[in-house]
C-alpha positions as CSV (number, residue, x, y, z in Angstrom):
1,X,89.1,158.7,127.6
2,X,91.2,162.1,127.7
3,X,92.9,160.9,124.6
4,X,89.7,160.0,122.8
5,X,88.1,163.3,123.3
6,X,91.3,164.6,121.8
7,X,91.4,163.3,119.1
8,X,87.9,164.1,118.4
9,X,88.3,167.6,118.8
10,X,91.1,167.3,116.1
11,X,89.2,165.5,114.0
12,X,86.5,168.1,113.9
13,X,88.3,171.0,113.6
14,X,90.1,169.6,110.5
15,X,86.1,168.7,108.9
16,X,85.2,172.2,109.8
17,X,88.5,174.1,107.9
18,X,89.7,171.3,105.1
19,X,91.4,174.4,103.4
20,X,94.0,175.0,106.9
21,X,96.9,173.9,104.8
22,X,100.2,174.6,107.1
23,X,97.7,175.3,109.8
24,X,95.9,172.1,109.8
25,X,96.8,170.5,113.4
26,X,96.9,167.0,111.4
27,X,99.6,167.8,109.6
28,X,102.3,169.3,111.8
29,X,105.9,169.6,110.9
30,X,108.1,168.3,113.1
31,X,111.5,170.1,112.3
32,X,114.0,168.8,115.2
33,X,113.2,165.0,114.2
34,X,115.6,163.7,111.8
35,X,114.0,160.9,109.2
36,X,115.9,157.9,108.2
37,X,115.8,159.3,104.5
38,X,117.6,162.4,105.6
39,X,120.6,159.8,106.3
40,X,121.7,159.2,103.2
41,X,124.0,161.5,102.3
42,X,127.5,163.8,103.6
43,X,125.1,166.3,104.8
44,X,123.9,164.2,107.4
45,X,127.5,163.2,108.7
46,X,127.0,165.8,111.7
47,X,123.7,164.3,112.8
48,X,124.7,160.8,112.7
49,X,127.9,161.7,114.6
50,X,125.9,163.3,117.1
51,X,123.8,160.9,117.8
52,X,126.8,158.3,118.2
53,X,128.7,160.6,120.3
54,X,125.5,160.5,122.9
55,X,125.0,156.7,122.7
56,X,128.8,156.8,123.3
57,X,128.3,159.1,126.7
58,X,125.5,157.3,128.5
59,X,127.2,154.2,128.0
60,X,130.4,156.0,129.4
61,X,129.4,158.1,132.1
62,X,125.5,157.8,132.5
63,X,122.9,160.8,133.2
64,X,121.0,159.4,135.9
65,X,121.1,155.8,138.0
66,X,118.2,154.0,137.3
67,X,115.6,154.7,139.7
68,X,116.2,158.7,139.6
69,X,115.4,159.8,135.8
70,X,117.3,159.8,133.3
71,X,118.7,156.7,130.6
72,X,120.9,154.9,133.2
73,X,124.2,154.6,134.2
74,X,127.3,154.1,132.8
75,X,130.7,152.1,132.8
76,X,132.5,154.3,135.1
77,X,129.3,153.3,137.5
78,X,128.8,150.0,137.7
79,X,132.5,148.9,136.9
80,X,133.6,150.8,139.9
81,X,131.1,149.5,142.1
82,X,132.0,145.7,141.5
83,X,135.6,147.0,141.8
84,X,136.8,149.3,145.0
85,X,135.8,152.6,143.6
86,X,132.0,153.0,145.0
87,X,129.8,151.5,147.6
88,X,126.1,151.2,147.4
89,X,124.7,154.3,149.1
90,X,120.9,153.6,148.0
91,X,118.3,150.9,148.2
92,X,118.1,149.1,144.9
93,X,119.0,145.5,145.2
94,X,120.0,144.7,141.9
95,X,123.2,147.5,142.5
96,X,123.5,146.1,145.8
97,X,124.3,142.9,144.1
98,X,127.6,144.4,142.2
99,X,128.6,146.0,145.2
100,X,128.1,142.9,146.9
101,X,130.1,140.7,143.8
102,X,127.0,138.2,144.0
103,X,125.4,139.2,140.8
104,X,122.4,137.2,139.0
105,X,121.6,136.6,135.6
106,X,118.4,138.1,136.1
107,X,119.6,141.7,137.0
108,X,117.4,144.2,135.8
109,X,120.1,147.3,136.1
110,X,122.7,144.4,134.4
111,X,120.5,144.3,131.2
112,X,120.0,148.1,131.1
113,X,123.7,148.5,131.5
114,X,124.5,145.7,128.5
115,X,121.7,147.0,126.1
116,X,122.9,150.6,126.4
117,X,127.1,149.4,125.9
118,X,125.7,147.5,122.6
119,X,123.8,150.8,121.4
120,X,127.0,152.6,121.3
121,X,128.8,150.4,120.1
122,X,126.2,149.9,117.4
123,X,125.9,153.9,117.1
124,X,129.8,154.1,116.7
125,X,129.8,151.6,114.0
126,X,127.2,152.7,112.0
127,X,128.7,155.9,112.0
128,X,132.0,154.7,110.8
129,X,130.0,153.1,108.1
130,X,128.2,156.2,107.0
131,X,132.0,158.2,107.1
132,X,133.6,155.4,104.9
133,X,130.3,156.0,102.4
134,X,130.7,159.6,102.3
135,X,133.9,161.0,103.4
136,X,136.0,158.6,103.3
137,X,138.8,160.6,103.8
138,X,139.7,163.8,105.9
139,X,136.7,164.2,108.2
140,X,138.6,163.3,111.9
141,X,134.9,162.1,112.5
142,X,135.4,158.9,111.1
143,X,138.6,158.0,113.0
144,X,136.7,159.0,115.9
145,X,133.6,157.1,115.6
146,X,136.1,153.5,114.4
147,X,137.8,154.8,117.7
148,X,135.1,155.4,120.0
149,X,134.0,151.6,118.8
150,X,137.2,150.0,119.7
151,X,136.5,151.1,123.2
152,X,133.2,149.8,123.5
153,X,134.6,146.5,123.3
154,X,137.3,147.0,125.6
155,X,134.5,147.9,127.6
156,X,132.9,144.8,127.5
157,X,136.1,142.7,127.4
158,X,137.1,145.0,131.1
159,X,133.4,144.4,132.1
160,X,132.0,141.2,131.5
161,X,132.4,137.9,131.5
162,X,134.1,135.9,128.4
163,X,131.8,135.1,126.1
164,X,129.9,138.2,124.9
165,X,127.8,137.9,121.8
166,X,128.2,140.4,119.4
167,X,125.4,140.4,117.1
168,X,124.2,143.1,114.4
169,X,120.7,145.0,113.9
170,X,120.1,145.2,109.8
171,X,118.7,147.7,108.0
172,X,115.3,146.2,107.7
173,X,114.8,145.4,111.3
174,X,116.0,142.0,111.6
175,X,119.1,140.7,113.5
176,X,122.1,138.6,112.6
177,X,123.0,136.8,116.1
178,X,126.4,136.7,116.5
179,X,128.0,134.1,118.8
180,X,129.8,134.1,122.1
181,X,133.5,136.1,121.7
182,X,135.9,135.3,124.6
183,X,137.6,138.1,126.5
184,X,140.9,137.8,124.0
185,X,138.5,137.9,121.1
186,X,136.6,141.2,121.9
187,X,140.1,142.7,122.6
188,X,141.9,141.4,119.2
189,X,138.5,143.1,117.9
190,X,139.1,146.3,119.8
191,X,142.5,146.4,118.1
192,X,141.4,146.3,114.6
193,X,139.0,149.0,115.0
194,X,141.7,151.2,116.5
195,X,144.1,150.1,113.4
196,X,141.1,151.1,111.2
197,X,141.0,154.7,113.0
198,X,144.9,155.1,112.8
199,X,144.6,154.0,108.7
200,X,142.4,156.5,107.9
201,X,143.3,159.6,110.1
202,X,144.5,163.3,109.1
203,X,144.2,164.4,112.7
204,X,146.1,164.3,115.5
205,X,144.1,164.3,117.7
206,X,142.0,161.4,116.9
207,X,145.2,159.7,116.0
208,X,146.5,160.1,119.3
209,X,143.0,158.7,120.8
210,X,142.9,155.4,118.5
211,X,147.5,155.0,119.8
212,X,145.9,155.0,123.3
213,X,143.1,152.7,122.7
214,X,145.1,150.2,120.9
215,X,147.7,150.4,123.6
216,X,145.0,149.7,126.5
217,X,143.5,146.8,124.6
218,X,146.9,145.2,123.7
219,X,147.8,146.0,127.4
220,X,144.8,144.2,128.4
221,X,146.3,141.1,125.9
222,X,149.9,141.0,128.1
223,X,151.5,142.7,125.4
224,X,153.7,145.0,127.4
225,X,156.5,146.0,125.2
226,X,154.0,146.8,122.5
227,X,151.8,148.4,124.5
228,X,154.5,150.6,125.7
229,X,155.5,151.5,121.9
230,X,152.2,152.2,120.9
231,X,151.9,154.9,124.0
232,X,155.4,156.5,123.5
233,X,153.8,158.1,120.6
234,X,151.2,160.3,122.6
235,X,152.2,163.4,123.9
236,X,151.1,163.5,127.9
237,X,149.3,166.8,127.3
238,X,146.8,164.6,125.0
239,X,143.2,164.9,126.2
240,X,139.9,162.8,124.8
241,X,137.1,164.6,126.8
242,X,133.2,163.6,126.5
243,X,131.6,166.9,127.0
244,X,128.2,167.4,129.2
245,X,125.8,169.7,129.6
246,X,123.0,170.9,131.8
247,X,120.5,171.3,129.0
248,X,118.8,167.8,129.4
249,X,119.0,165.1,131.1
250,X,120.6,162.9,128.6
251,X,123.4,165.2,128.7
252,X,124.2,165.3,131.9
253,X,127.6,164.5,133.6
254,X,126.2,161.0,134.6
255,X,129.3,160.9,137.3
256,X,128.0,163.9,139.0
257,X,124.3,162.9,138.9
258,X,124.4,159.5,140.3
259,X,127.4,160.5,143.0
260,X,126.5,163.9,144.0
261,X,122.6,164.7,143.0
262,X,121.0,161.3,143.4
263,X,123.5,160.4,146.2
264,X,123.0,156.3,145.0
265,X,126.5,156.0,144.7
266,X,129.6,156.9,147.7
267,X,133.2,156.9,147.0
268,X,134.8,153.6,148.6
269,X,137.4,153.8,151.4
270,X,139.5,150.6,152.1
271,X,136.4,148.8,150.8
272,X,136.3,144.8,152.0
273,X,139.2,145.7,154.5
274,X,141.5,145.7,151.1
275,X,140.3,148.3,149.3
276,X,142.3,150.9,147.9
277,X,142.4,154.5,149.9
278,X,140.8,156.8,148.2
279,X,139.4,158.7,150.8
280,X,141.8,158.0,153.9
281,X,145.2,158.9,152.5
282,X,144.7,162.1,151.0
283,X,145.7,162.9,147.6
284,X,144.5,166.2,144.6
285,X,143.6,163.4,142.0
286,X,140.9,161.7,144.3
287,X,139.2,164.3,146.4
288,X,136.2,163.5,148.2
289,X,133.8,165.4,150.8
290,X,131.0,164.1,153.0
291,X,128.7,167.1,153.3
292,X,128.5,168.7,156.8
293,X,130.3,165.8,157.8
294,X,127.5,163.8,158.5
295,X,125.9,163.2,155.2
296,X,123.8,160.2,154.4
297,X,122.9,158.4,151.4
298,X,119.6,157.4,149.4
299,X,119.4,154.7,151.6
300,X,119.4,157.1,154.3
301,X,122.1,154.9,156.5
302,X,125.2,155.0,154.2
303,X,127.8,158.1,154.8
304,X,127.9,159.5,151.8
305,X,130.9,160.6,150.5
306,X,131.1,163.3,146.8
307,X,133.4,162.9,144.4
308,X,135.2,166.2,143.6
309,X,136.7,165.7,140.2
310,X,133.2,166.3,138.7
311,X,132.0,169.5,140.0
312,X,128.9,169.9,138.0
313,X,125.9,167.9,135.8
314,X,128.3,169.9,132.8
315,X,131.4,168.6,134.0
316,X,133.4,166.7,130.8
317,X,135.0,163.5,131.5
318,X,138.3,162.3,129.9
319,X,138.0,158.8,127.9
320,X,141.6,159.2,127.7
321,X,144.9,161.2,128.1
322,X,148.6,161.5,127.7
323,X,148.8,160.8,131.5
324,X,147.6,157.0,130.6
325,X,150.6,156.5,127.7
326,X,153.0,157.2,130.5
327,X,151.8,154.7,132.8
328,X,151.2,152.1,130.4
329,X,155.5,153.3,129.6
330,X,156.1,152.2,132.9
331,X,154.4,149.2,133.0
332,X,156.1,148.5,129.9
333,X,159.6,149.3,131.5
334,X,158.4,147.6,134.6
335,X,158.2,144.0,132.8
336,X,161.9,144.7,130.6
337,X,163.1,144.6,133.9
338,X,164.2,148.0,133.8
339,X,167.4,148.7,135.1
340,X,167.7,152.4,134.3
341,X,165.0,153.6,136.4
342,X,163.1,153.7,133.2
343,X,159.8,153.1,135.2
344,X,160.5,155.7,137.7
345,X,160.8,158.4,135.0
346,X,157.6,157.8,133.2
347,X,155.6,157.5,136.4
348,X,157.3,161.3,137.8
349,X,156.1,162.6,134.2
350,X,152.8,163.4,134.8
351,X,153.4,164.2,138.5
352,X,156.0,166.9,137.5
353,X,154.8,167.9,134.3
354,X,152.0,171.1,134.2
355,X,150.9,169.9,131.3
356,X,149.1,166.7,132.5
357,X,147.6,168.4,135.4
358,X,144.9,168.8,133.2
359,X,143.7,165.0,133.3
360,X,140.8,166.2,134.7
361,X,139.4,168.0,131.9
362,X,141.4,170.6,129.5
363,X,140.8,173.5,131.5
364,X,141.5,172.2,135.1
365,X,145.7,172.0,135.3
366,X,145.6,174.5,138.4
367,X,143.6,172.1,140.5
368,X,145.9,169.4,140.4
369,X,149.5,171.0,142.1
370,X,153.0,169.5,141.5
371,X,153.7,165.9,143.3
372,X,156.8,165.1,144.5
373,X,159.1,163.0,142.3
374,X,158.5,158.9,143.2
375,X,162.0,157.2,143.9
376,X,163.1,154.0,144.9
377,X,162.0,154.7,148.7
378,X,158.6,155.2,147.3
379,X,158.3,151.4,146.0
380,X,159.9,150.2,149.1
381,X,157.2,151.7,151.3
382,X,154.4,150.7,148.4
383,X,155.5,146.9,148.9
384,X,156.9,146.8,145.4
385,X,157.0,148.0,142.0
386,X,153.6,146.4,141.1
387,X,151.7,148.3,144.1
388,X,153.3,151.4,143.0
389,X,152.3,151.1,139.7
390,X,148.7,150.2,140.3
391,X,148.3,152.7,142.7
392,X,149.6,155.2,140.5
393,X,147.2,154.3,137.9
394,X,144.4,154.2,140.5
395,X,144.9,157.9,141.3
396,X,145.3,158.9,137.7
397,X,142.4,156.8,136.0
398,X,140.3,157.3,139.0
399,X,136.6,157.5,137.7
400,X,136.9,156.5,134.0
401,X,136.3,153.3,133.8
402,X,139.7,151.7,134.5
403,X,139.9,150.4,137.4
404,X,137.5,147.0,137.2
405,X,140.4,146.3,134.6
406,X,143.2,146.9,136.4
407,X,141.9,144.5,139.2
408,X,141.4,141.9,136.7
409,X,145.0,142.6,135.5
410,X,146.3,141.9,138.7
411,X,144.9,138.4,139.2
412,X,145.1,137.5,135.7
413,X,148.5,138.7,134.7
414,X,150.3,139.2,138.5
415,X,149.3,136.1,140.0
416,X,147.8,138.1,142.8
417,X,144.7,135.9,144.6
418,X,141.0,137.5,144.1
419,X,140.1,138.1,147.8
420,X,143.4,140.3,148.2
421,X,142.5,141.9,145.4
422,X,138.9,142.9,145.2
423,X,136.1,143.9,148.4
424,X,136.0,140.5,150.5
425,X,134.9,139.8,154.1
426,X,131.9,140.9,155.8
427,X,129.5,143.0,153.5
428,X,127.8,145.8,155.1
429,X,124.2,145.9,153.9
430,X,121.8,143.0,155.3
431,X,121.3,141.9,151.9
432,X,124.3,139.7,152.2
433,X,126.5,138.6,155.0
434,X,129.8,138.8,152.8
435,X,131.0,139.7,149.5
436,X,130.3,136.7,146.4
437,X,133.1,135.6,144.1
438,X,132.3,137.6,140.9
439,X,135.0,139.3,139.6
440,X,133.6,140.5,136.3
441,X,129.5,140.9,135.3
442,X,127.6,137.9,133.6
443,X,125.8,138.4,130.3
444,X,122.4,139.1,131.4
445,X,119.4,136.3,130.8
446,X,117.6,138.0,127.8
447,X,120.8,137.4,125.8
448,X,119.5,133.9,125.5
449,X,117.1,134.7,123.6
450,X,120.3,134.4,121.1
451,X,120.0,130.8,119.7
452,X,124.0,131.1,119.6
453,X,124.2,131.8,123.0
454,X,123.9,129.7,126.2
455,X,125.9,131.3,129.1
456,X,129.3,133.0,130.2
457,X,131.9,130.8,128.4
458,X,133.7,131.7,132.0
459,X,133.7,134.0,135.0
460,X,137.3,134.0,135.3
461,X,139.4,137.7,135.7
């Protein structure tokens, strides 16, 4: 009814004074809006790179858990929840499900979570599209945007299940389904986008970012020795960051929010008796806090536990650094069957060298000090050259959306078994007695309405 009056009232006011030209409240100019028109051309580059950068960052890191405002969360989120990284601190059952590795097909959050992954990876292609049109050479946007793609579907390929459709929204509205791609697929598709970035790049920078990417995704394939070439080319003081900002909510450090403010997310400790310590051997990359030492989560039960690495909603978060090229070096000289120590000299790089200190974001070095060199008495007391590796890599990449991989790594190219791998045992929420099976997060039910699609071609790691 409030509505109806409304408009009324508009309505009359625009019989009374027909002459109110800019004035007339039924024509209003809405400046900050951009048309699809204004598209077509260079000029509109900046927009449409801006609009994939943000489609890129809530898919990333989030603004706000579902539930507490915002868009939703990101990758870093719910990856590290299924993996070792967070416990469910709140009351929503459909997180409490990841946590708990029993996921259903009918997860709300789980098609939040795979709608907003497609929309930047959508964003970040269109984009690319609209650079090849109109500057097809020069503008480091481009390479970013093919970039920034590429890692969308290593995303997914970390993430999910095999058998992820990728299909396309046209420009008139309609959709061309694409079929099922298996976990290999989406990463031999990652690869060529990266390829596509390195073609056409004038910048270092965004070179540097598309090395690393390919690197990760061919990593992800078991192709260690190329992995390791491809990183050897990035300088460990290389930082990608995604900045944030405290001027909306869609800009927000989505880490932060759903961690520290909304408290729907704790960092993990040991989690399923064979979790990784992050909280209970100490370390400067993975600094936690419980608050007055007695904090509680959402759920009003849960010790919550704050991330320190993101100290504010306008922290920036690193998609990916020189730190990374020297562990995927390691790895590399791990599986030559190094005999030169190889491994042990790319891992003590970033622990001895200022310059990657600043992993966290570019202006953070100080707060990471020095670590002692690792040496052969190091692997001995890690149980091996693998744990040391992955445990490395679990204090580096801590938070951004790695670790869900690495886990699936382990099992899928290290023979290790599941339930020494990822949370097992007794769960501690009554919503189920112990942890499920899953290993990686189905494609949710609406995806059927796909006429390619049918189900997960498999759950496997």
């Amino acid at each position: 009814m409030k509505n109806t009056t409304k408009l009324l009232a508009l309505v009359g006011v625009a019989l009374v004074a027909p002459q109110a030209g800019c004035n007339d409240p039924l024509r209003v100019s809405i400046p900050d809006i951009v048309q699809p028109g204004q598209l077509s051309d260079s000029a509109a580059l900046a927009t449409v790179r801006a609009g994939a950068l943000g489609d890129f960052d809530i898919a990333y890191t989030g603004d706000h858990p579902d539930g507490s405002g915002g868009t939703g969360e990101g990758v870093i989120m719910y990856g590290g929840l299924l993996a070792d990284e967070w416990i469910n601190s709140e009351t929503f059952p459909t997180r409490i499900e990841v946590d708990a590795r029993t996921i259903q097909l009918t997860n709300a959050d789980v098609d939040l979570w795979f709608r907003l992954l497609h929309r930047a990876r959508h964003s970040a292609e269109v984009a690319a599209n609209r650079y090849a049109s109109f500057a097809p050479t020069g503008d480091p946007g481009y390479p970013e945007m093919l970039a920034l793609a590429g890692f969308t579907y290593i995303f997914f390929a970390e993430t999910y299940c095999s058998g992820v459709p990728i299909s396309q929204l046209n420009d008139n509205g309609s959709i061309t389904y694409g079929p099922p791609l298996t976990t290999k697929q989406l990463l031999v598709t990652a690869i060529a986008r990266f390829d596509s970035a390195i073609k056409v790049s004038t910048d270092p920078g965004m070179t540097n970012l598309a090395t690393l990417g390919k690197a990760r995704a061919v990593l992800d394939t078991g192709g260690f020795a190329a992995a390791g070439v491809l990183a050897s080319t990035v300088p460990t003081d290389f930082v990608y960051s995604r900045e944030h900002s405290e001027n909306t909510d869609r800009e927000n450090n989505g880490v932060y929010t759903g961690n520290v403010v909304d408290i729907r997310y704790s960092v993990a400790d040991r989690e399923g008796t064979n979790g990784f310590p992050f909280r209970s051997t100490a370390d400067p990359r993975t600094p936690s806090v419980r608050p007055n030492g007695t904090a509680l989560g959402f759920d009003r039960t849960t010790p919550q536990w704050n991330n320190l690495r993101y100290a504010s909603r306008s922290w920036p978060i690193t998609v990916a650094t020189g730190v990374e090229a020297r562990l995927i070096e390691a790895e590399a000289a791990y599986q030559a069957r190094d005999s030169t120590n190889v491994f042990l000299t790319k891992l003590n790089d970033p622990r001895t060298s200022p310059a990657s200190r600043a992993y966290f974001d570019p202006g953070a070095a100080a707060a990471v000090p020095a670590l002692p060199a690792l040496t052969l008495a190091d692997e001995t007391t890690a149980g091996g050259a693998v744990n040391l590796l992955f445990a490395e890599r679990a204090r580096w990449l801590w938070l951004t959306a790695h670790r869900l991989g690495d886990l699936r790594r382990l099992v899928r190219q290290y023979g290790r078994n599941v339930d020494t791998v990822f949370p097992t045992g007794p769960y501690f929420k009554v919503n189920f007695t112990t942890y499920g099976p899953d290993v990686n997060i189905p494609v949710p039910i609406t995806e059927q309405n796909n006429p390619n699609f049918s189900g997960c071609l498999d759950r496997l790691p």
